[in-house]
mmJSON file of the N, C-alpha and C atoms, coordinates in Angstrom:
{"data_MODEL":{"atom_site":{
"group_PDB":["ATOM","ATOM","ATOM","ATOM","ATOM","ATOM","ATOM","ATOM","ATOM","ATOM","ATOM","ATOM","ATOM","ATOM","ATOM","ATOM","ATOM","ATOM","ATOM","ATOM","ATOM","ATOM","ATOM","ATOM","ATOM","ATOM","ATOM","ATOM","ATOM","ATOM","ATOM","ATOM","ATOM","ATOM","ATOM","ATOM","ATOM","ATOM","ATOM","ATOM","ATOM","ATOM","ATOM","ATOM","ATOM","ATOM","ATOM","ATOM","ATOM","ATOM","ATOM","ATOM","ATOM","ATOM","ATOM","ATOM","ATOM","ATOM","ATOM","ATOM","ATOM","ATOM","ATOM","ATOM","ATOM","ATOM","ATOM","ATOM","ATOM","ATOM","ATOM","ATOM","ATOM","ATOM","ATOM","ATOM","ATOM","ATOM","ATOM","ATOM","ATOM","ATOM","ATOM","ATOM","ATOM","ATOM","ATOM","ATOM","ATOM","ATOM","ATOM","ATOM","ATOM","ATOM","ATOM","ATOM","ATOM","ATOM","ATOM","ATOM","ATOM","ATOM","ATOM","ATOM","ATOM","ATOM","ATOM","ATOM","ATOM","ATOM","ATOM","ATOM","ATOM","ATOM","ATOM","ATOM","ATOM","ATOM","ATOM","ATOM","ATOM","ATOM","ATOM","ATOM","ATOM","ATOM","ATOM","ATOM","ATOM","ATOM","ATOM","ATOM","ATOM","ATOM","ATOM","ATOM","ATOM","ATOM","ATOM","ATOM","ATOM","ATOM","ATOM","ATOM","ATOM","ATOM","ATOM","ATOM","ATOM","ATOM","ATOM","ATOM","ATOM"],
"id":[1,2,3,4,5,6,7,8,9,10,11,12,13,14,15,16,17,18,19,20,21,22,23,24,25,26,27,28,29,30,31,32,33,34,35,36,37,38,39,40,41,42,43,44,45,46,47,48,49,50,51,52,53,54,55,56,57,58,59,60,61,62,63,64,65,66,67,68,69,70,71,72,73,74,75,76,77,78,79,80,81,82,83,84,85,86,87,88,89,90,91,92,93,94,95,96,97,98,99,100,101,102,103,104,105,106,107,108,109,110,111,112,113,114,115,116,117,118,119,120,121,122,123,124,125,126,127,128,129,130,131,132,133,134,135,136,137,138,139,140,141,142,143,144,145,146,147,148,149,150,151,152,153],
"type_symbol":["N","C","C","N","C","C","N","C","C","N","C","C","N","C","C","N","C","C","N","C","C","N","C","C","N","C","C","N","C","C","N","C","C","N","C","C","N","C","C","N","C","C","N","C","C","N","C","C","N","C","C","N","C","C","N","C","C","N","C","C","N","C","C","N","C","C","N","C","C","N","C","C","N","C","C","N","C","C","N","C","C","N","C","C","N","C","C","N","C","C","N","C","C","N","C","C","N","C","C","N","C","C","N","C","C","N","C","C","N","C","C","N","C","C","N","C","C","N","C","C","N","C","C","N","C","C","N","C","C","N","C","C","N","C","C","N","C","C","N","C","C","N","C","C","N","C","C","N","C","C","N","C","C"],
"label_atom_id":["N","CA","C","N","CA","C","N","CA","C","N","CA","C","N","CA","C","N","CA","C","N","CA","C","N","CA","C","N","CA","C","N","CA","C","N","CA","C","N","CA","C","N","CA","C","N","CA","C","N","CA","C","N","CA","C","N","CA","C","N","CA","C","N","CA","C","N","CA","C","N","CA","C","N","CA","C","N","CA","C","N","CA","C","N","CA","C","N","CA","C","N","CA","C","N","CA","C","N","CA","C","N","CA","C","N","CA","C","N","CA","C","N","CA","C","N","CA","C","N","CA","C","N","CA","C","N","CA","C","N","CA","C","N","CA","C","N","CA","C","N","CA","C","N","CA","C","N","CA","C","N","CA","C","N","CA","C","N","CA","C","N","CA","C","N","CA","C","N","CA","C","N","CA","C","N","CA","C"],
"label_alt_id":[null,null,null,null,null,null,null,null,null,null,null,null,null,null,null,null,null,null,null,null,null,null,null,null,null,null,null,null,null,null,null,null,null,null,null,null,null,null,null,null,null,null,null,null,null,null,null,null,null,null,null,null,null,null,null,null,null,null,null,null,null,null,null,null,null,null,null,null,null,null,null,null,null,null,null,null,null,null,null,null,null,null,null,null,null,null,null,null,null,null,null,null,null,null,null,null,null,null,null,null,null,null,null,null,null,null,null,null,null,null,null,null,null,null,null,null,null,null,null,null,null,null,null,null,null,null,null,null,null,null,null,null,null,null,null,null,null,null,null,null,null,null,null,null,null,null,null,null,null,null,null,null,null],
"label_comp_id":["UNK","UNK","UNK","UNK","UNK","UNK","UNK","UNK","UNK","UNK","UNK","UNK","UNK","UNK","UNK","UNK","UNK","UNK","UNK","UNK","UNK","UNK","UNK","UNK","UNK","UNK","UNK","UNK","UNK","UNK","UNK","UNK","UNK","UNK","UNK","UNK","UNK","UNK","UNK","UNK","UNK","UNK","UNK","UNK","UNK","UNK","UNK","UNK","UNK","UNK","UNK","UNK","UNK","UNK","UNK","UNK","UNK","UNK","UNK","UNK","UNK","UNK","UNK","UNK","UNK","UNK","UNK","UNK","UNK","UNK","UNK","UNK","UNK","UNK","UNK","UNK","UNK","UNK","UNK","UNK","UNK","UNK","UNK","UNK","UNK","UNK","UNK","UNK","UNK","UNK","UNK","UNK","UNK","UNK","UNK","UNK","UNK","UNK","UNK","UNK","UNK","UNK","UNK","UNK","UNK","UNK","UNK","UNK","UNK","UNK","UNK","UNK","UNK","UNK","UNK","UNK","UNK","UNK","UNK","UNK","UNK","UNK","UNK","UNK","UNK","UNK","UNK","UNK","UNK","UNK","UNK","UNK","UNK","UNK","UNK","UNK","UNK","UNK","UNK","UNK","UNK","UNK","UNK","UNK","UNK","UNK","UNK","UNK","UNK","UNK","UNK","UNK","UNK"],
"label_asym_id":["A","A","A","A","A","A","A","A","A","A","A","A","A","A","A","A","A","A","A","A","A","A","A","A","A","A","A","A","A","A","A","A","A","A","A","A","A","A","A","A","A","A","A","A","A","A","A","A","A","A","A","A","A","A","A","A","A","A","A","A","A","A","A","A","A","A","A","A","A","A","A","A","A","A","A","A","A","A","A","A","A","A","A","A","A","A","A","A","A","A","A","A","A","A","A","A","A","A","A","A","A","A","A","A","A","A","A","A","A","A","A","A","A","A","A","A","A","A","A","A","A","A","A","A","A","A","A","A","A","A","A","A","A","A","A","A","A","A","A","A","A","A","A","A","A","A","A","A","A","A","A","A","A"],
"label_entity_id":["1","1","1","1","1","1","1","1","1","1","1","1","1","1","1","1","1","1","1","1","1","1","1","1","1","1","1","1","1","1","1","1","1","1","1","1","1","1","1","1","1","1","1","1","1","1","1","1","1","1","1","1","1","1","1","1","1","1","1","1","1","1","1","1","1","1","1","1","1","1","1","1","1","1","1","1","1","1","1","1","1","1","1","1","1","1","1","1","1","1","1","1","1","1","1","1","1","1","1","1","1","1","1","1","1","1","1","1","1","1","1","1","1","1","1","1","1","1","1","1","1","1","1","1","1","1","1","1","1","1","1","1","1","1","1","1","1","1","1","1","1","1","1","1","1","1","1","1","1","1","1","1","1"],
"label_seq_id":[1,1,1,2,2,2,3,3,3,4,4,4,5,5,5,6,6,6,7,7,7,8,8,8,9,9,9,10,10,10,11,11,11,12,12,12,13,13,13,14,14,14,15,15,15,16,16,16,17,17,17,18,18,18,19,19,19,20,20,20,21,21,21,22,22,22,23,23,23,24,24,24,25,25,25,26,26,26,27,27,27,28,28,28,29,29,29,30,30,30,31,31,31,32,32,32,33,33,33,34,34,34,35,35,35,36,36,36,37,37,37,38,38,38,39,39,39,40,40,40,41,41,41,42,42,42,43,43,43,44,44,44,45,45,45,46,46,46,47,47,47,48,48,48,49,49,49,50,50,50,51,51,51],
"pdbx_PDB_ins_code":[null,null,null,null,null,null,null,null,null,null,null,null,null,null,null,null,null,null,null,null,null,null,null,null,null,null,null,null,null,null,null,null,null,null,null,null,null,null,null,null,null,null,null,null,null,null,null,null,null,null,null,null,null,null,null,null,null,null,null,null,null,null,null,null,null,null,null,null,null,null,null,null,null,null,null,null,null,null,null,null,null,null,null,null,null,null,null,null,null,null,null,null,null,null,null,null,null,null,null,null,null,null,null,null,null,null,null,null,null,null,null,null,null,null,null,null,null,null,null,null,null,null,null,null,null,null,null,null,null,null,null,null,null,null,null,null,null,null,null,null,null,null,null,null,null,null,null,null,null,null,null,null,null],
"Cartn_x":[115.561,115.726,116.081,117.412,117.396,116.745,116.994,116.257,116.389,118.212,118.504,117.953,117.987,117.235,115.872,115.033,114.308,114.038,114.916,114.47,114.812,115.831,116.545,115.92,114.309,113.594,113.072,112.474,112.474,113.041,113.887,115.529,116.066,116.203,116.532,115.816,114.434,113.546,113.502,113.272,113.448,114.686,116.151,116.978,117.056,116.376,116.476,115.278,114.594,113.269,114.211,115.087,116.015,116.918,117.598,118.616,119.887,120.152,121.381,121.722,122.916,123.191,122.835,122.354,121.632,122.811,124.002,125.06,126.101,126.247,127.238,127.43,127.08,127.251,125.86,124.591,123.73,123.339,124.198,123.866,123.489,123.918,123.157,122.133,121.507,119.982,119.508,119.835,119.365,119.081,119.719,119.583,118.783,118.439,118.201,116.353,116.092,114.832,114.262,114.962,114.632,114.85,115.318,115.075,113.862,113.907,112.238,110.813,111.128,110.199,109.638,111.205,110.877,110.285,111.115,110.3,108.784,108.606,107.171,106.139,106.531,106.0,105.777,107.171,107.523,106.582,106.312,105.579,104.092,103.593,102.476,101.955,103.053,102.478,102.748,103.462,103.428,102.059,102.153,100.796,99.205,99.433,98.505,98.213,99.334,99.585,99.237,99.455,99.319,98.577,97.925,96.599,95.245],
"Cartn_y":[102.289,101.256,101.935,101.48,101.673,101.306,101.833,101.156,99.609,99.524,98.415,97.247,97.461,96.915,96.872,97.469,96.517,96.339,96.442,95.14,93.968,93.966,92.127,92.275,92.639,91.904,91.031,90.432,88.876,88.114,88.318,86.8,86.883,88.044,88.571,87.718,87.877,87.194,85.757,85.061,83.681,83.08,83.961,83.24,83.45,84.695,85.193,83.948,82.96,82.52,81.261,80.516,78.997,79.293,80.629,80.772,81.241,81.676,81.883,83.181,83.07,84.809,85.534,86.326,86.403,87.466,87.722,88.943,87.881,86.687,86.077,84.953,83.422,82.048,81.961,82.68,82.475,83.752,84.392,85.207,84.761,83.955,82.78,82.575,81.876,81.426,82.791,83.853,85.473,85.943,85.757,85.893,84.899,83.81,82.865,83.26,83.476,83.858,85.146,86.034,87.698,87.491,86.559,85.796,85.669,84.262,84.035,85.172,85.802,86.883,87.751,87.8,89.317,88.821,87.321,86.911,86.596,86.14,85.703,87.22,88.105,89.279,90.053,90.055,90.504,89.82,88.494,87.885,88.007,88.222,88.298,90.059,90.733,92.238,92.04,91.305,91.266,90.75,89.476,89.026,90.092,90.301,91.602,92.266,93.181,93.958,93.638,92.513,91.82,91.303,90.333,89.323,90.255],
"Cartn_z":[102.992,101.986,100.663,100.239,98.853,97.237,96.501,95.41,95.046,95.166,94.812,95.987,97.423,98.189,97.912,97.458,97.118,95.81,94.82,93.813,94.057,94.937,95.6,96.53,97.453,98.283,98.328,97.314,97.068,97.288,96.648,97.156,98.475,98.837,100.254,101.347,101.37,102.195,101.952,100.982,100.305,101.306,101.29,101.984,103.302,103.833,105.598,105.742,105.051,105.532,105.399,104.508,104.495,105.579,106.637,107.222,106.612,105.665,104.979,104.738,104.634,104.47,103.157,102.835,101.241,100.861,101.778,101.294,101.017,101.465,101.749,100.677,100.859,99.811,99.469,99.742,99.369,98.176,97.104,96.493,95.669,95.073,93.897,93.451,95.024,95.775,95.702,95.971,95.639,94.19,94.003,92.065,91.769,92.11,91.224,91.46,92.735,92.969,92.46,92.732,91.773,90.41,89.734,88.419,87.668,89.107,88.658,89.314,90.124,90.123,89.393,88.772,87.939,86.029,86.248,85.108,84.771,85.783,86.26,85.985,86.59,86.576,85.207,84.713,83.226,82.24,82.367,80.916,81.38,82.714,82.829,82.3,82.402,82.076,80.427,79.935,78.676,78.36,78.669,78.311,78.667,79.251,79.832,78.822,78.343,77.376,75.988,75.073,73.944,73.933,74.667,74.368,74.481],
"occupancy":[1.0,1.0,1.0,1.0,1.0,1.0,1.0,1.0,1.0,1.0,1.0,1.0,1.0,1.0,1.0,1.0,1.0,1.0,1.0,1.0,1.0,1.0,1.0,1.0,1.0,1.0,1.0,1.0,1.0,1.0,1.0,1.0,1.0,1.0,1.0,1.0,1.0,1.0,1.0,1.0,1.0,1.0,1.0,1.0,1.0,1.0,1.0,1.0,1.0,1.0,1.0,1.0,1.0,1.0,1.0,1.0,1.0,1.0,1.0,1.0,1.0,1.0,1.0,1.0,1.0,1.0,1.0,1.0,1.0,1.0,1.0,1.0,1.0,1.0,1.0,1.0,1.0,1.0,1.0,1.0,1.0,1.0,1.0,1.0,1.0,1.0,1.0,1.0,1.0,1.0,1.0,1.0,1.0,1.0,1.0,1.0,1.0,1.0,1.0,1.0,1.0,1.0,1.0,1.0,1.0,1.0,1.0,1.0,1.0,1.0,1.0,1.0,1.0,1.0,1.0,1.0,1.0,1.0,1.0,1.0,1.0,1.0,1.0,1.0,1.0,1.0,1.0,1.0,1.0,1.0,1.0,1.0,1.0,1.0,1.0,1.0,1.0,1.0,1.0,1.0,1.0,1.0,1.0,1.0,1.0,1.0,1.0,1.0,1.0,1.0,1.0,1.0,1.0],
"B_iso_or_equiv":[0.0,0.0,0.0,0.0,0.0,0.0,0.0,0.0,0.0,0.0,0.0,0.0,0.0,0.0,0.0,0.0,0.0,0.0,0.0,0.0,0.0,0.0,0.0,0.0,0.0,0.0,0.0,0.0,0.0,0.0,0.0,0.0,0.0,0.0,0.0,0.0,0.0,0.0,0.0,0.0,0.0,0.0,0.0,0.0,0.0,0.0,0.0,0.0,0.0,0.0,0.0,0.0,0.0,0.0,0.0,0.0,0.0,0.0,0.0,0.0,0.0,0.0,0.0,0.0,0.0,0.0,0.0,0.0,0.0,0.0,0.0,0.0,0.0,0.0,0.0,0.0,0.0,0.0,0.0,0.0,0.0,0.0,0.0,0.0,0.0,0.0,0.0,0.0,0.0,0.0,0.0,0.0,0.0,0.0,0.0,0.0,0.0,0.0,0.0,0.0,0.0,0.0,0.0,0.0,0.0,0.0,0.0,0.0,0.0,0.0,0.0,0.0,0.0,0.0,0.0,0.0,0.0,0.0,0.0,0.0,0.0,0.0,0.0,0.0,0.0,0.0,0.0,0.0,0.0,0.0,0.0,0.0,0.0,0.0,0.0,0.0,0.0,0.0,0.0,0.0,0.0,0.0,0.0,0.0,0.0,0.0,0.0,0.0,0.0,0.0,0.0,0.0,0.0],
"pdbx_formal_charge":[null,null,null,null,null,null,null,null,null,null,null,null,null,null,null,null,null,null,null,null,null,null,null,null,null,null,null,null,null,null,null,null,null,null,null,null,null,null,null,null,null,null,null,null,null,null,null,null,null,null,null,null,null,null,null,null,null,null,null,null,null,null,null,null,null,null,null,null,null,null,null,null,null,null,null,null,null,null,null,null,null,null,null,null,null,null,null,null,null,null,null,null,null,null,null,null,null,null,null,null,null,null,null,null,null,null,null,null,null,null,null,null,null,null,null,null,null,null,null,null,null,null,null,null,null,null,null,null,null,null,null,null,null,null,null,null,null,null,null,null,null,null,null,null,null,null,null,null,null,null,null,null,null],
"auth_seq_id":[1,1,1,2,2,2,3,3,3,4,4,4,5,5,5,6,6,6,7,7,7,8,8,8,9,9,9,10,10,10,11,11,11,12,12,12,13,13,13,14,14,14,15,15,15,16,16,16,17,17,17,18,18,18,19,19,19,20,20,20,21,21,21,22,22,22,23,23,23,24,24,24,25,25,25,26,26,26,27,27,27,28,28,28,29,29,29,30,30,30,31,31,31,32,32,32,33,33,33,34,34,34,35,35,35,36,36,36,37,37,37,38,38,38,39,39,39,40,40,40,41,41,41,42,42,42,43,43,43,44,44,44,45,45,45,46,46,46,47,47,47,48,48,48,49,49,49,50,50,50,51,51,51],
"auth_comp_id":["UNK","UNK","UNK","UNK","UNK","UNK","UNK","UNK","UNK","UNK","UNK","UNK","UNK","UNK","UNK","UNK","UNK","UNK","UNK","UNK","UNK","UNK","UNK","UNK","UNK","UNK","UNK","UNK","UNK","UNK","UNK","UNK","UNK","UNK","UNK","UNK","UNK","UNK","UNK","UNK","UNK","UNK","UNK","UNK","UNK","UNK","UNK","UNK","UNK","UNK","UNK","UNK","UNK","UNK","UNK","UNK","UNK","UNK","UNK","UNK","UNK","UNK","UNK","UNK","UNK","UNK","UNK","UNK","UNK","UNK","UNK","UNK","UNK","UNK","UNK","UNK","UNK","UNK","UNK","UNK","UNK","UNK","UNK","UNK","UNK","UNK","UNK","UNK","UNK","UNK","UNK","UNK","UNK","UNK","UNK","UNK","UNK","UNK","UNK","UNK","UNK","UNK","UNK","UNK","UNK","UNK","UNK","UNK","UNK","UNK","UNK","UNK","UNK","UNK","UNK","UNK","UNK","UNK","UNK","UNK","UNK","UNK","UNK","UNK","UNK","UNK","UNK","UNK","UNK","UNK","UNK","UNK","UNK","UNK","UNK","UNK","UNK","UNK","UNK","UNK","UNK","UNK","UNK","UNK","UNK","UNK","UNK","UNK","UNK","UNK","UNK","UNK","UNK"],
"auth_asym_id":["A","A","A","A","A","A","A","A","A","A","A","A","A","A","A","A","A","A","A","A","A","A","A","A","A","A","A","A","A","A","A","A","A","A","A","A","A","A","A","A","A","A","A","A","A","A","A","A","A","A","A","A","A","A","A","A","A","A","A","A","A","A","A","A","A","A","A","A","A","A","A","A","A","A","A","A","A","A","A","A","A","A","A","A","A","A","A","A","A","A","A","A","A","A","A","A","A","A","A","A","A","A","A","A","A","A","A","A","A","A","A","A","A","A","A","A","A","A","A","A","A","A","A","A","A","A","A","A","A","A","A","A","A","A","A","A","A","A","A","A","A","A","A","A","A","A","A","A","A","A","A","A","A"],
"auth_atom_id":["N","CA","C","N","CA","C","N","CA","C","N","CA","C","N","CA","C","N","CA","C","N","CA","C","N","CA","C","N","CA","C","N","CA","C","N","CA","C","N","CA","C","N","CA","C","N","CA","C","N","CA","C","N","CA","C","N","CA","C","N","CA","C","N","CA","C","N","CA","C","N","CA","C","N","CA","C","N","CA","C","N","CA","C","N","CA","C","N","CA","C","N","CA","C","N","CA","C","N","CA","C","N","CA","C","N","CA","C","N","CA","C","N","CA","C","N","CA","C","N","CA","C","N","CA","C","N","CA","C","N","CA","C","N","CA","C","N","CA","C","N","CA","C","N","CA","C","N","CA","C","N","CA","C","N","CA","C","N","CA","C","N","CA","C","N","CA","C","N","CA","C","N","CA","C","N","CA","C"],
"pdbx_PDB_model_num":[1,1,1,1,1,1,1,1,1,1,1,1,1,1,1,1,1,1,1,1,1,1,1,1,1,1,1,1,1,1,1,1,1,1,1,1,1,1,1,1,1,1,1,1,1,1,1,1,1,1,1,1,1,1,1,1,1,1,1,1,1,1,1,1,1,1,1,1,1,1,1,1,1,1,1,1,1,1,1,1,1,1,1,1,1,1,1,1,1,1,1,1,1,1,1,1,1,1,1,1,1,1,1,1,1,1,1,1,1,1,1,1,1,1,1,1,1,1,1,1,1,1,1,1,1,1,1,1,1,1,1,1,1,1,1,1,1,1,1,1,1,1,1,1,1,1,1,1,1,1,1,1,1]
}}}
């Protein structure tokens, strides 16, 4: 596994779990989930960090 494989393991799995190709018309649906992952993650270590 590469690096970049898994920072897109999230979205990856999200779409191998709806059926869709996550290389193919579902890159979107790929991004759109490692989006919200990484945002989700990001403001909680912020918040972590600051409060």
């Amino acid at each position: 596994m590469t690096l970049s494989d898994a920072f897109l393991w999230p979205g990856t799995k999200v779409c191998e779990k709806l059926g869709v190709d996550p290389e193919g018309e579902a890159g979107l649906l790929r991004w759109m989930v490692n989006t919200l992952v990484y945002l989700v993650l990001s403001l909680t270590v912020v918040w972590v960090l600051v409060v």
